[in-house]
Each structure stands twice: as structure tokens, then as C-alpha cells.
C-alpha positions in Angstrom: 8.7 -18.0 -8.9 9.6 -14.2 -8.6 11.8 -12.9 -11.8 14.7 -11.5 -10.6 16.0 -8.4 -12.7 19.7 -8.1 -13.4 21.9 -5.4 -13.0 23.0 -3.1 -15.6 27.0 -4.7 -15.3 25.6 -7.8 -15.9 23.1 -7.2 -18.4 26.1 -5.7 -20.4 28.7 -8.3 -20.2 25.9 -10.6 -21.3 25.2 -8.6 -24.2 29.2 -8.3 -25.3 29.1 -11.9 -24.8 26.4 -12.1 -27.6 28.0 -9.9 -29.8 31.1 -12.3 -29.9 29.3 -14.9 -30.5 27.2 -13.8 -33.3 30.1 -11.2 -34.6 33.2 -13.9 -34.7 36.4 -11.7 -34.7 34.9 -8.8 -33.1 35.5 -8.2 -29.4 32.9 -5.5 -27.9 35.2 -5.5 -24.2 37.4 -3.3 -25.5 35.7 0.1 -24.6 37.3 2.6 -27.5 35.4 0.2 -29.6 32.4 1.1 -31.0 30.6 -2.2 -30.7 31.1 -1.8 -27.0 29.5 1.5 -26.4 26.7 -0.4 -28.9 26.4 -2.9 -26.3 26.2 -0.6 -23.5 22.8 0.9 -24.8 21.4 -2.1 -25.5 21.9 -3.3 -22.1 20.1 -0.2 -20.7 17.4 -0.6 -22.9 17.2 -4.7 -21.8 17.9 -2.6 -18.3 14.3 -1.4 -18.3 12.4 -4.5 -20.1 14.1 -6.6 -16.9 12.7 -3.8 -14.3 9.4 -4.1 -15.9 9.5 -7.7 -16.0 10.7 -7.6 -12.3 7.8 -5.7 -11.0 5.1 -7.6 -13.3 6.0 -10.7 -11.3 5.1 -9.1 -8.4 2.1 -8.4 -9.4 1.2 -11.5 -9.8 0.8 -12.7 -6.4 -1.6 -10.7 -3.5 1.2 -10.9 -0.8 4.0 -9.1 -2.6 1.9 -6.7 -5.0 2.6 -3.1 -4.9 0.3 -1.6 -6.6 -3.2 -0.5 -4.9 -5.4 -1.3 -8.1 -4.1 -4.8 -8.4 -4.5 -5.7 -4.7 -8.1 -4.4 -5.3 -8.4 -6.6 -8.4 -6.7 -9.8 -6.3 -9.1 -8.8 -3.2 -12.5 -8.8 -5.4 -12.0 -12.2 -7.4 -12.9 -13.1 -3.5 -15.8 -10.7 -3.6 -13.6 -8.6 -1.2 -14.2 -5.1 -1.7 -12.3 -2.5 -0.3 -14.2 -0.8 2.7 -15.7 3.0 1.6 -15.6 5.8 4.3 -18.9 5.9 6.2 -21.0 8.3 8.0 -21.7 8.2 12.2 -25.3 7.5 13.2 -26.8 7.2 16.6 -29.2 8.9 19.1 -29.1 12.7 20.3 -31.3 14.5 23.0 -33.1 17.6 24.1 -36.0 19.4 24.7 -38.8 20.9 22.8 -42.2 22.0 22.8 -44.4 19.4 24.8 -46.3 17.1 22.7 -44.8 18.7 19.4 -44.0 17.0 16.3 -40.6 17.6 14.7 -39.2 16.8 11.2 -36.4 14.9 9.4 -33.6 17.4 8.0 -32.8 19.2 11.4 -29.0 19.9 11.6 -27.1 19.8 14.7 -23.2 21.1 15.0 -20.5 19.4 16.7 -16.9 20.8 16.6 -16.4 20.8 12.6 -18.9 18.1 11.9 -22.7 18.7 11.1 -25.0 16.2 11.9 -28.8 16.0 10.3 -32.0 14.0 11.7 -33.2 11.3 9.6 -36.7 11.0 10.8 -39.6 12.8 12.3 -39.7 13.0 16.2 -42.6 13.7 18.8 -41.9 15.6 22.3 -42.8 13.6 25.3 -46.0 15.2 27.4 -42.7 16.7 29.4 -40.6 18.0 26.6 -38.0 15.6 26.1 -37.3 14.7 22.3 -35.1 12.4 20.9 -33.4 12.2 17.3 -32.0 9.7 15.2 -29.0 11.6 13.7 -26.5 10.9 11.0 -23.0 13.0 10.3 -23.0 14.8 6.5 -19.1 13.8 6.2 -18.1 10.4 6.2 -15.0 9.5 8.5 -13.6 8.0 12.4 -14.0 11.9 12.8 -17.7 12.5 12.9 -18.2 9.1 15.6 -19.2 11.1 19.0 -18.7 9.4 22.8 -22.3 9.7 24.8 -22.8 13.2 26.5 -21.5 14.8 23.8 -23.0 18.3 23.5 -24.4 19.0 20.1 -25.8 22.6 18.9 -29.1 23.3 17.2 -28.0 24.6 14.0 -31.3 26.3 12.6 -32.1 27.7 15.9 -33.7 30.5 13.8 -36.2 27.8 12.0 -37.0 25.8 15.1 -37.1 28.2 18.1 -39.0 26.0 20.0 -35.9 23.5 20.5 -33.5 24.2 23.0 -30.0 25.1 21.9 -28.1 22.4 23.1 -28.6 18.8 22.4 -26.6 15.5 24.3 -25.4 12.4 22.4 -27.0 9.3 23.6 -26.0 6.6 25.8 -24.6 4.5 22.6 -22.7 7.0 21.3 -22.6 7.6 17.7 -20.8 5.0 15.5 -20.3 3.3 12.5 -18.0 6.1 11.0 -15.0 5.1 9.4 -11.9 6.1 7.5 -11.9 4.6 4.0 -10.0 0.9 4.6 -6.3 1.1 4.0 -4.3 -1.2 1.0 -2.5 -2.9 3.4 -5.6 -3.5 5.4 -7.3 -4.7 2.7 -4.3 -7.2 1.6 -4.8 -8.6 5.0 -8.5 -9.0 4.7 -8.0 -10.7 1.1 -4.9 -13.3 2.6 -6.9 -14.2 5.5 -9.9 -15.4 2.8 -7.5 -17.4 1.0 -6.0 -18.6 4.3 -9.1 -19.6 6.0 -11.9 -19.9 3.4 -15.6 -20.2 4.7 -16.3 -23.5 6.4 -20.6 -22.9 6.8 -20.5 -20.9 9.7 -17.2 -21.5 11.5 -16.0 -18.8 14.1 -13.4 -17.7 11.4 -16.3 -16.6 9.2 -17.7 -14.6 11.8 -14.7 -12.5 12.7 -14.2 -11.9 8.5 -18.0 -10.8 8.9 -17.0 -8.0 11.7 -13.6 -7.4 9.5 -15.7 -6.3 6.4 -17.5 -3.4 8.0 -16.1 -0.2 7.6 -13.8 0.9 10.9 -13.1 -2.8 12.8 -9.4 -3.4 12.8 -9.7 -6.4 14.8 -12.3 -9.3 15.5 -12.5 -12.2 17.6 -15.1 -14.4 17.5 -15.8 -17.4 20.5 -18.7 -19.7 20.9 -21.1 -18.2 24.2 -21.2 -20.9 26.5 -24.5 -19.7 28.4 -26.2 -20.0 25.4 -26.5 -22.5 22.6 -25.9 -21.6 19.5 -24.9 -18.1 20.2 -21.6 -16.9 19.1 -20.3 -13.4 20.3 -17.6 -11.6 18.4 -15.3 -8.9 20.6 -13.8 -6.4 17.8 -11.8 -2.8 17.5 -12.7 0.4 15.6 -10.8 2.9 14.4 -10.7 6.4 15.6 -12.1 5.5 19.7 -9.8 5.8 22.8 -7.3 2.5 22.2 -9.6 1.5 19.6 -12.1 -0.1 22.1 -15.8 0.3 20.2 -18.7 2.5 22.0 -22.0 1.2 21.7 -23.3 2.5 19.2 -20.1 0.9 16.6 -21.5 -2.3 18.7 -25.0 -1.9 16.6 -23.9 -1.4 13.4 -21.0 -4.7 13.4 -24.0 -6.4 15.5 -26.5 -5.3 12.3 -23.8 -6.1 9.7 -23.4 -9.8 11.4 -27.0 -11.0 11.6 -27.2 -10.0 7.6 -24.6 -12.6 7.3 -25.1 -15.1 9.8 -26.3 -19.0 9.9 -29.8 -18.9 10.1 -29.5 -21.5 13.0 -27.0 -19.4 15.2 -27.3 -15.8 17.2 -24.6 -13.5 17.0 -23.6 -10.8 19.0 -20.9 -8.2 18.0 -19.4 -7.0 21.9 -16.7 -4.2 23.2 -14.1 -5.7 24.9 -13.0 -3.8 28.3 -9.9 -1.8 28.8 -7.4 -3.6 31.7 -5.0 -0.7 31.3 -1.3 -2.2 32.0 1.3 0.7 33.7 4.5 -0.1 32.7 7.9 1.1 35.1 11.6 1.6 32.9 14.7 2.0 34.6 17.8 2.3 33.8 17.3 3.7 30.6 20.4 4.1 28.6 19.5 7.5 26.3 16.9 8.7 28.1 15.3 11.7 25.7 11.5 12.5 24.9 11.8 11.3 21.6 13.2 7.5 22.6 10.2 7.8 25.8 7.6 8.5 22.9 8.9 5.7 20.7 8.8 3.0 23.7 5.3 3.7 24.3 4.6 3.4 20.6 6.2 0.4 20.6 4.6 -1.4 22.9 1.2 -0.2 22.0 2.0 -1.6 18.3 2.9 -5.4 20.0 -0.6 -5.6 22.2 -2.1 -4.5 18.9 -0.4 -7.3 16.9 0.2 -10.1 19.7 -3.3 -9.4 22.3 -6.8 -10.1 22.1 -9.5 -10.2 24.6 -10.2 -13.1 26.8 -12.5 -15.2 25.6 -13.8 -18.6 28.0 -11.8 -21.2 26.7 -9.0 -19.2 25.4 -7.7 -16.8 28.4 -5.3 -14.4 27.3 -2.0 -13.9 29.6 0.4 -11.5 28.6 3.6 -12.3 28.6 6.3 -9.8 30.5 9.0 -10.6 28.3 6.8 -9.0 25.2 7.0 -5.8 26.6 10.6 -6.1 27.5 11.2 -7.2 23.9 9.3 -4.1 22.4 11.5 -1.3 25.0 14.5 -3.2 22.9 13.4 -2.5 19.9 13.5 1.3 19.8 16.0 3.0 17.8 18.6 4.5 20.4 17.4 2.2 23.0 20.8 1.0 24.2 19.9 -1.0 27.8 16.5 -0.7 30.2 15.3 -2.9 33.5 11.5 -3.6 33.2 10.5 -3.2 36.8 6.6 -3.3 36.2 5.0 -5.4 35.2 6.8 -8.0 37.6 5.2 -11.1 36.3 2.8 -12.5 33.8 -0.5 -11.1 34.1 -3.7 -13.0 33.3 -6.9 -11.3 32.2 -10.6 -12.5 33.1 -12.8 -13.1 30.0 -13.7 -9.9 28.3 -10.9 -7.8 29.2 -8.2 -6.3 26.8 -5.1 -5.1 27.7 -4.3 -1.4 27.0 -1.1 1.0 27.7 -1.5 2.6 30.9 0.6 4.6 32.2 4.6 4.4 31.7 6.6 5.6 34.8 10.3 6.2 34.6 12.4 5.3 37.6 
């Protein structure tokens, strides 16, 4: 049970109560008395025993615990560690010198993020080459969408390359922000809620949730395939949070090291549905109110949507969004014209914000 501090007032009339009681004839209410101003800094003293005490018991429990090094101690007696920042990797290319062989340790730049080749290369008969690359700094920042032009770096070193290199079809992925506390908590609480059941669908999605950058998983049994159990996730730092390819490998990668021996597993990007939304009516109608309805609802169909899956068809519900315009600061009265109705999604899809029109 949670401790409850008291409040200074009460803490001293508790402590004048004492005083009578052990001090018979003495009466520490009256406040020209000495024993009363005695009181009085005992009570602040108890004042700061009873905070302590207060925020102790918090402590003690993962859901209401404050501070970060105890919900890291509360996490890891469930072998739940919190998520380091990671670097990108993936696939760039380019040209070179026909038939040439090229080493690991070639840097690339893109924007503010250097990139370096992890192992040796060969030039096609034609001149195409191909790099495995991965980012120097760790973070969501360094993750690149495909056809992302990258510059040769040592230009001066390796002439023979051309300047400008392309990211690859996949994209490069698997870089992510350190895991937040509260992110963390939320891994740890969902162990304790659902503990591992030898393979269950809830142990696949906490598979996806414990590599660095997936906010979200969702895992569903395949049903052209036996035994085959594909898990739809979110990472951090991409458009809406919708995965490239390359984020695809590494969750697929981290999976498989995890999985039942007996069962395939398949980590998969949902697809954007975008949803536009039409406000009328709108009561205070300023930029600021606008940006915080969009924020809004993007904050439910992260908390209340997931993809469709076969067997569990998501259909979001018009009144959600209608409830999120209504719970803006300053939002006084709106009409939702669009979306008119439900609206259903086919399996795979994901519903995003599109745009917001105001009438």
C-alpha cells in the first residue's frame, strides 16, 4: 500500500499532541510558548522523514516509480534491459573501376552523418559496385530512405570511385534513439502482464519490442503458411513511423535469434491508408489550436490503431477522432464532416493522418 506523507499542519498538531501527553501540565498550542515553537521544528524535521518515506514507497512498485535507475533495476530482474542507441546499416551503390577490388573502411557523407564500408567489394565487369555500409554515430538520425545520395568522402584516396553513391532499395535501418524510461516501464509491465507462454504471439511482439527503435509490434499467425507467424511493427524516426526495409531485416534478424525452433517468423511494414480528416465549425480557430488537433489525433491512432491483421480486421471508429478534436485545449465546439462513417482497413494496412481540411 502506498505511504501517504502528512502535511506539515498535521504533522505539528500531532507532535503538540505528544508533548501533552508526555509533558502533563504543559500545553505546546499556545504559540508564545516555547514548547510550541519546539514542536514546530520537530514537525519539519518529521516533515522531511515523511517525504522521504512517501517517495521510497513509490519506489517500490515498477508502475508508480520515478526514478530512472530503479525502473532499470525493476526492468532487469526480468532480464529487460534498456535499449542502447544503435548505428544504421544497409546497402549503398555506385561505380568504380571495372573488375576492381575495393576495401572495408571507405567513408561516405550524408547530410551530417558519415557512413563507413564494412567489407571489401569487387566491381562488376560493367562498373557497378556495391557496399555494405554502417553510420559512425548511433541514432533514428543516421537511418537513410532508398535513393538517398551519398558522397565519397576520400575522393582523394579512391579516385577511381565515382563521387556520388545511392542508398539501396532497403534503405538503411536499424538506427535508433536510446529507449526512453517510460518506454522501458512499458516494456517491463507488459512482461509481468503477459509472461512467456513457449512461443505464444505475445512473445513474439516483446521479441520485435526489444530491438532498438520498434515502438510498436503486432504479431498474427500467417494463415498461408503453417507455422509461420509474421509480426507488423513501428520504428522510430521514419515517415509516421512506418519501418523501411532495411529496419524490416534487422527486427526480422533479431526474431529468428529468439524464435521456436519449430515456427518461421517474419518481421513486416505495415502500409500507410492515410485518413483526411474535414473540421468545421471550429470554435477558436488559430494555428496553434489547428496544430494541436492534428497532434491529437495522431497521438490516438498511435495509442488505439494497429494494422489489420486476418482474423482481427481493424475498423476505426469515427467517434475516436471526434473525441480527440475535443480534447484540445481552446477547442470550444467542431462538426467532423470527414470521415463520414466507420472505415474498415484490408489486412496489412495502417491508418495514418492525411490531410486535415478546414471548412
Amino acid at each position: 500500500m502506498p505511504y501517504q506523507p502528512r502535511d506539515l499542519t498535521t504533522i505539528h498538531r500531532q507532535v503538540r499532541g505528544a508533548i501533552r501527553q508526555y509533558l502533563p501540565g504543559t500545553d505546546a498550542g499556545i504559540k508564545g510558548n516555547v514548547l510550541y515553537v519546539i514542536g514546530k521544528v520537530e514537525a519539519m524535521l518529521v516533515e522531511l522523514y515523511d517525504q522521504r518515506l512517501g517517495w521510497i514507497s513509490k519506489q517500490l512498485h515498477l508502475h508508480s516509480a520515478t526514478d530512472e535507475r530503479t525502473i532499470e533495476a525493476h526492468a532487469a530482474e526480468y532480464q529487460i534491459i534498456r535499449k542502447a542507441a544503435t548505428a544504421a546499416t544497409g546497402l549503398i551503390t555506385g561505380t568504380g573501376t571495372p573488375d576492381r577490388a575495393y576495401p572495408a573502411g571507405i567513408r561516405f557523407l550524408s547530410a551530417d552523418q558519415t557512413y563507413v564500408t564494412t567489407a571489401p567489394a569487387t566491381a562488376t565487369n560493367l562498373g557497378a559496385v556495391t557496399f555494405t555500409v554502417v553510420s559512425e554515430a548511433t541514432g533514428a538520425a543516421a537511418n537513410r530512405e532508398a535513393a538517398g545520395a551519398m558522397l565519397l568522402a576520400d575522393a582523394g584516396l579512391y579516385p577511381s570511385l565515382g563521387d556520388t553513391f545511392l542508398v539501396g532499395d532497403a534503405g538503411l535501418g536499424g538506427g535508433a534513439d536510446r529507449e526512453d524510461i517510460e518506454s522501458l516501464r512499458a516494456r517491463a509491465l507488459d512482461r509481468k502482464r503477459r509472461p512467456p507462454q513457449g512461443g505464444s504471439l505475445s512473445d513474439y511482439e516483446q521479441f520485435a519490442l526489444a530491438v532498438p527503435g520498434v515502438v510498436k509490434a503486432w504479431a498474427y499467425r500467417m494463415q498461408d503458411s503453417i507455422g509461420s507467424i509474421g509480426v507488423f511493427f513501428l520504428f522510430e524516426g521514419r515517415t509516421n513511423l512506418i519501418p523501411e526495409a532495411a529496419d524490416a531485416t534487422v527486427v526480422t534478424a533479431a526474431i529468428d535469434a529468439r524464435r521456436m525452433i519449430r515456427v518461421d517468423a517474419l518481421a513486416l511494414a505495415p502500409v500507410a491508408v492515410a485518413v483526411p480528416v474535414t473540421i468545421s465549425g471550429l470554435n477558436q480557430d488559430t494555428a496553434d489550436i489547428r496544430a494541436s488537433i492534428s497532434a491529437a489525433i495522431k497521438a490516438m491512432l498511435l495509442e488505439r490503431a494497429y494494422p489489420s491483421m486476418p482474423g482481427d480486421i481493424f475498423i476505426l471508429s469515427r467517434s475516436w477522432i471526434g473525441e480527440a478534436i475535443s480534447g484540445v485545449t481552446g477547442e470550444d465546439r467542431h462538426v467532423l464532416v470527414a470521415p463520414v462513417a466507420d472505415i474498415t482497413f484490408a489486412p496489412g494496412d495502417y491508418p495514418v493522418l492525411g490531410t486535415v481540411t478546414y471548412a
